[in-house]
N, C-alpha and C positions, 0 to 999 in steps of 0.2 A: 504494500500500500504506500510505504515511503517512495520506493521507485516512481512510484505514478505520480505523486505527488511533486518529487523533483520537474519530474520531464515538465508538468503543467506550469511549474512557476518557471523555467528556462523559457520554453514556449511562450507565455504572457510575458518576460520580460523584453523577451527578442522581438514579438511583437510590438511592444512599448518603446521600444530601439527605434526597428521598421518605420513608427507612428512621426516618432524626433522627427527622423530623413525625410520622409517624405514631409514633412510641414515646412523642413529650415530651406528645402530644395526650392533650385530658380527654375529648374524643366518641366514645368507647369505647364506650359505651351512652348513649341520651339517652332516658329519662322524663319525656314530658308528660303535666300536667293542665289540663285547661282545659275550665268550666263559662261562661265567658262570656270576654270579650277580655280584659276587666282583672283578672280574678282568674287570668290560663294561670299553669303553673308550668313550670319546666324543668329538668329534676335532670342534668347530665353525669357519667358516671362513667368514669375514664381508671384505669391501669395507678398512676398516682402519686396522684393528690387526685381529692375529689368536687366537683363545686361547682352551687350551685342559683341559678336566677334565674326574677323573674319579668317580668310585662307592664309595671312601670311603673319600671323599669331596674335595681332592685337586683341585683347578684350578689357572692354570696357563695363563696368556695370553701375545703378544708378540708381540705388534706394526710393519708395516711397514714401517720403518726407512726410506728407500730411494725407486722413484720415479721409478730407474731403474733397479731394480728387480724386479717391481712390474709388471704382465703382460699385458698385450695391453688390453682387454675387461676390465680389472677390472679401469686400468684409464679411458677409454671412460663411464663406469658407474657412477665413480669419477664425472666425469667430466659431467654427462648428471643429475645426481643427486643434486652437488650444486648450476647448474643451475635452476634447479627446482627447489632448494629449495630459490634462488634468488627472483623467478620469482613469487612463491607464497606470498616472504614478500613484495614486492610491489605492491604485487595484494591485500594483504590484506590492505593496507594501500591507494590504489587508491580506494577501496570498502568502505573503514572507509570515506574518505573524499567524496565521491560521494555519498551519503545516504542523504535522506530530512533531516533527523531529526539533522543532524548537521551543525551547525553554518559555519562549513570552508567549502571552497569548491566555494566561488561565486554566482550567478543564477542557476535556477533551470536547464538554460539549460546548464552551465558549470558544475554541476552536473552529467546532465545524460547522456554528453560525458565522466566522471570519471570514472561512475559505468558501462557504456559500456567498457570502456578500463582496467578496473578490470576483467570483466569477458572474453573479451578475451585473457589478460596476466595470468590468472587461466584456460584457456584452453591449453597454451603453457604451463604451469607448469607442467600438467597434462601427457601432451605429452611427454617432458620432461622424468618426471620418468616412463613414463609406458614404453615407448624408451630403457632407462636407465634396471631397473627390466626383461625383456623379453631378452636383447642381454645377460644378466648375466643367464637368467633360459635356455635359447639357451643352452651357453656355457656346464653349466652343463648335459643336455639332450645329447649334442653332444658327450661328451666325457663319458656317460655311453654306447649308443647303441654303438659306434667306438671300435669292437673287439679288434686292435689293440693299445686301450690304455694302456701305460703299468703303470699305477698307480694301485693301489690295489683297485676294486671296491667293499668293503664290507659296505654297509650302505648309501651309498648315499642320502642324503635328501635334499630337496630345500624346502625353510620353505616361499612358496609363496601357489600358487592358486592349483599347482600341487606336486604331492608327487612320490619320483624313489627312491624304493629299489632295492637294486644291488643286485649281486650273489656274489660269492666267487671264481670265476674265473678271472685267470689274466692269459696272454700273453708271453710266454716265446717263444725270435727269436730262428727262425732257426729249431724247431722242430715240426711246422706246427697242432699244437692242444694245446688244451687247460687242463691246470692242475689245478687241487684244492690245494689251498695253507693256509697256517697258516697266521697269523696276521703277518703285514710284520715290521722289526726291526724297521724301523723311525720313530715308532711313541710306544719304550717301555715308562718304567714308567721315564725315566728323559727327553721327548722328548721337553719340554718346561720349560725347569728350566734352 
């Protein structure tokens, strides 16, 4: 019964590990360009900073300074993520104390009221980020199939369970079709310096 008990708190911990990375992570979305090998571009875009690099090793990246530029799903991810990741370190720490093999924690049955509320606070963690991860891969899916977005769709990537490459088609009002277009200026070689 210790054995299982191990593997499960390694397991939640590793998890809770897992939860860190993916929240400190900038490859939340990654935008490439690339017209030939030495002009590719790479824009990442993470929950905290953007940062862009390209083929001949420059990278630059560029924190999100304030609250209220930052747009509405990426805070609610913000926000469904450091709860997660809350909720995993008191889950791992209800799990550390609910386990036979350690001294704190009280009787065996104040125990395995701990290691029950460990594993239901690592089920909300769970929910948490997967809540979190999915309204951000939404956003992204939404505003590739949405014709009418007018951001430049070339490269699109969600560096989760699913992978969207885009076309090279963008949206120009008023003249009711679609045009094929060059790399768009906001993002030449000083777009993050």
């Amino acid at each position: 019964m210790s054995g299982a008990q191990i593997s499960a708190l390694v397991c939640g911990v590793g998890g809770f590990g897992a939860l860190v990375a993916a929240t400190t992570s900038n490859e939340w979305k990654v935008t490439t360009r690339a017209s030939s090998v030495i002009t590719a571009t790479w824009v990442y875009q993470g929950l905290w900073m953007n940062c862009a690099g390209n083929a001949l090793g420059s990278f630059h990246c560029r924190p999100h300074f304030t609250i209220f530029r930052v747009e509405g799903y990426i805070q609610a991810c913000r926000g469904l993520m450091i709860a997660a990741v809350s909720l995993g370190f008191f889950g791992s720490i209800f799990a550390l104390f609910g386990m036979k093999c350690t001294k704190v924690g009280g009787s065996d049955k104040a125990k395995a009221k701990l290691a029950c509320l460990a594993g239901i606070v690592f089920i909300l963690s769970g929910l948490c980020s997967m809540t979190g991860c999915s309204l951000y891969a939404n956003k992204i899916t939404t505003e590739f199939f949405d014709p009418l977005f007018m951001e430049q769709k070339m490269g699109y990537t969600y560096n989760g369970p699913t992978s969207v490459t885009s076309s090279r088609t963008k949206y120009h009002g008023g003249e009711g079709d679609f045009k094929s277009t060059g790399p768009s200026k906001q993002f030449d070689k000083n777009a993050y310096v």
